[in-house]
N, C-alpha and C positions, 0 to 999 in steps of 0.2 A: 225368311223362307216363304214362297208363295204360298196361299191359301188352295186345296184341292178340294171341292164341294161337289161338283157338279155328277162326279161318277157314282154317287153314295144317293142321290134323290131319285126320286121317279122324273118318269121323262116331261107332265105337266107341270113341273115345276122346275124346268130345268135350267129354263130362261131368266126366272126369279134366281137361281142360284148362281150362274154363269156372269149376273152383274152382281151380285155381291163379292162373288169372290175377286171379281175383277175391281173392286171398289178397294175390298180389303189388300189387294194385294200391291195398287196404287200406293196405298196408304203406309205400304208397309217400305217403298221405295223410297217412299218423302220421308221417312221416318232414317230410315237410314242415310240418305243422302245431310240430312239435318245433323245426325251424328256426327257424319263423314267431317262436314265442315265446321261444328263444333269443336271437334280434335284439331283439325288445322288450326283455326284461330285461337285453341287455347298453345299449340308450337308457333305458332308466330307469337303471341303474347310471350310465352317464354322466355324465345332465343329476343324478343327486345327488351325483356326484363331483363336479361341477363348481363346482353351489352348497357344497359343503363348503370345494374349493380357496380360490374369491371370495371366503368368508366368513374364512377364512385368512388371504388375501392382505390383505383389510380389515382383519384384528387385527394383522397384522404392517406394515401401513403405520402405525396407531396408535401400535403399540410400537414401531418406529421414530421418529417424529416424539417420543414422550416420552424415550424415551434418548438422542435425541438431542440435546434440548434441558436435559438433566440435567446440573448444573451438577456432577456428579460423574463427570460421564463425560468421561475422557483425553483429548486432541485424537490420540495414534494411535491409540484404539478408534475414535474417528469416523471416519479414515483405512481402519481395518480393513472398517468397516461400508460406505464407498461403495462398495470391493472386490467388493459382493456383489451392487450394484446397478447399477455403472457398468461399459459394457466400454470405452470410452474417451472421450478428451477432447482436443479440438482448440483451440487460440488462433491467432487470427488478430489481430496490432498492426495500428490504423490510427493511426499517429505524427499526421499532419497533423490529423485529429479530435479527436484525445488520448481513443480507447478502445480498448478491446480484444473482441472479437467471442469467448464461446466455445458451441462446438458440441459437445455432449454427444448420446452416445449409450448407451441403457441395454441390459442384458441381455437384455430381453424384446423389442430392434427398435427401441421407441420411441427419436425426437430431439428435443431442443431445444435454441434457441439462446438464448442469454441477451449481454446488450449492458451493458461497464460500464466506467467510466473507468480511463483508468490512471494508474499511481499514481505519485506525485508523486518527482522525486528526490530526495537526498542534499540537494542545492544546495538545491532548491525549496522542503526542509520548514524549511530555516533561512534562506530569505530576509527578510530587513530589509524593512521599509514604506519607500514612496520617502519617505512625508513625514519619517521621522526619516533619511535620508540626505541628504535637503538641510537640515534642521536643522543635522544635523552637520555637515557644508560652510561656511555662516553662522558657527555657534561658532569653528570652529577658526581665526578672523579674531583671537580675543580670548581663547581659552582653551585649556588645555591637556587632555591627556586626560581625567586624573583630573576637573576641573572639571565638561568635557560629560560626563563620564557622570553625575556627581549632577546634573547638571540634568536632563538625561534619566530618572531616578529620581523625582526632585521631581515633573517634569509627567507620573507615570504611566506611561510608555513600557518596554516590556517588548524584551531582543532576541529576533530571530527560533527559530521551534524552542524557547523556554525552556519552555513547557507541554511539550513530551514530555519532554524533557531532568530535567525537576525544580523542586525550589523552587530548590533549590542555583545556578542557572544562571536565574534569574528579572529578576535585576537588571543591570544596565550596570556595568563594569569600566573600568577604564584599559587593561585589556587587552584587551577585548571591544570598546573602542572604536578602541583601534589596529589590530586584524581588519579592523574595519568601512572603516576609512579605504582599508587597504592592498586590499581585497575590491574596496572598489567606484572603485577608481585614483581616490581624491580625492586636491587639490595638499595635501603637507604644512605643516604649520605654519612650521617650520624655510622652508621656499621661499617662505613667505607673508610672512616677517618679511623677507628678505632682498631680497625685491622688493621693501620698504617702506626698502631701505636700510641696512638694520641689518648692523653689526658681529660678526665673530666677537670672542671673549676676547682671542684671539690677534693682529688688526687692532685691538683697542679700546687693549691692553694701549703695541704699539705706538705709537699715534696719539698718546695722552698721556706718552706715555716711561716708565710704569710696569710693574713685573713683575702679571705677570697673578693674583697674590695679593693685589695690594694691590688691583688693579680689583674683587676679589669683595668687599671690605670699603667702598672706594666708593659701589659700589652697594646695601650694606644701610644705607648710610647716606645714601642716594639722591644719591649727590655724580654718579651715571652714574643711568642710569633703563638698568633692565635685563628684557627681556621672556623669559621660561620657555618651551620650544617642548619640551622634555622631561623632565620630572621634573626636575632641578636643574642642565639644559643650562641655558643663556641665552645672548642677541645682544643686543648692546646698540645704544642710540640712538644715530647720528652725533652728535656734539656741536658740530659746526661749526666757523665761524669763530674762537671763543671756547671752546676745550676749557677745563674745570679744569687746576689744575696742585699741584705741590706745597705748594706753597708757599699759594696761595691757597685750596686747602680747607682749610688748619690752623686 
């Protein structure tokens, strides 16, 4: 604001007053104009600082995306590097949908939510296909472990989980098949023969009045018909009204 001096003095001094205020009031012009252009040059400073930063911010979102997709860079450098980008991270399970909701938030304010399945368990990555569980079922009417699992090999059939697992773990076992039985509570062999009637060694050895040594010699010599329900277990066929005897198998 201008300086007003000259109405407030007497008139011999009017002249001494009229240049001071006209000094002051110069003063007071350059003073502003000095402002004026202060403010300017600190907004141009700004808006080139600004495009500097963006321009920044753009190389370093590049060099990010390529070190991070460099198949030489660590999983805890990656680790290190969201540290700089992310100030947290939220999961929210929805079990009934089967995904997981997560809500990220970055340094600079920004959010986003991103939506992705969840991941499978323990049980689920080695689940059996139903069709070789009832195959298995079928077999085990007529054969014994080791059997269905080469046939299970024969017809292509891979068990559950062998792909992450290895090659090593690719193929059907007697013992992989006996998991499978006990896993999925199918009726055993052994309770399938015996509902069919069959004999233990111990009932067969009796019935014909032999030691149960000589029954296992019998039966390789098919004088007993002897059915395998475990590697070299076996129950044998009732033999009826008409058992062999000793006499008469010689």
């Amino acid at each position: 604001m201008d300086l007003m001096l000259s109405t407030t003095l007497d008139p011999s001094n009017r002249l001494v007053a009229d240049t001071l205020e006209a000094d002051w009031n110069d003063g007071l012009r350059v003073l502003a104009r000095a402002r004026e252009e202060r403010e300017r040059a600190r907004h141009e400073d700004q808006v080139i600082l600004d495009n500097a930063i963006r321009e920044r911010l753009v190389a370093m979102t590049t060099d990010f995306k390529q070190v991070w997709s460099d198949p030489a860079t660590l999983n805890r450098d990656r680790k290190r590097m969201l540290t700089h980008i992310i100030e947290d991270v939220t999961l929210i399970k929805f079990p009934q949908e089967g995904i997981t909701k997560i809500h990220i938030r970055f340094k600079g304010g920004r959010t986003e939510t991103l939506t992705t399945l969840n991941p499978k368990s323990s049980a689920q990555q080695i689940t059996t296909q139903p069709k070789i569980v009832e195959l298995v079922d079928k077999l085990l009417d007529n054969h014994i472990y080791s059997e269905i699992a080469e046939i299970l090999n024969e017809r292509g059939f891979r068990p559950g989980g062998s792909a992450r697992r290895g090659r090593e773990a690719a193929r059907f076992t007697d013992k992989r098949v006996a998991y499978l039985v006990h896993a999925y509570g199918l009726r055993s062999r052994y309770d399938r023969l015996r509902d069919r009637g069959m004999l233990t060694s111990k009932e067969m050895a009796e019935r014909l009045g032999i030691h149960e040594l000589t029954l296992v010699q019998w039966a390789k010599h098919e004088i007993v018909k002897g059915h395998a329900y475990n590697g070299h277990f076996f129950l044998y066929e009732d033999p009826g009204p008409n058992p062999p005897n000793n006499q008469g198998s010689r």
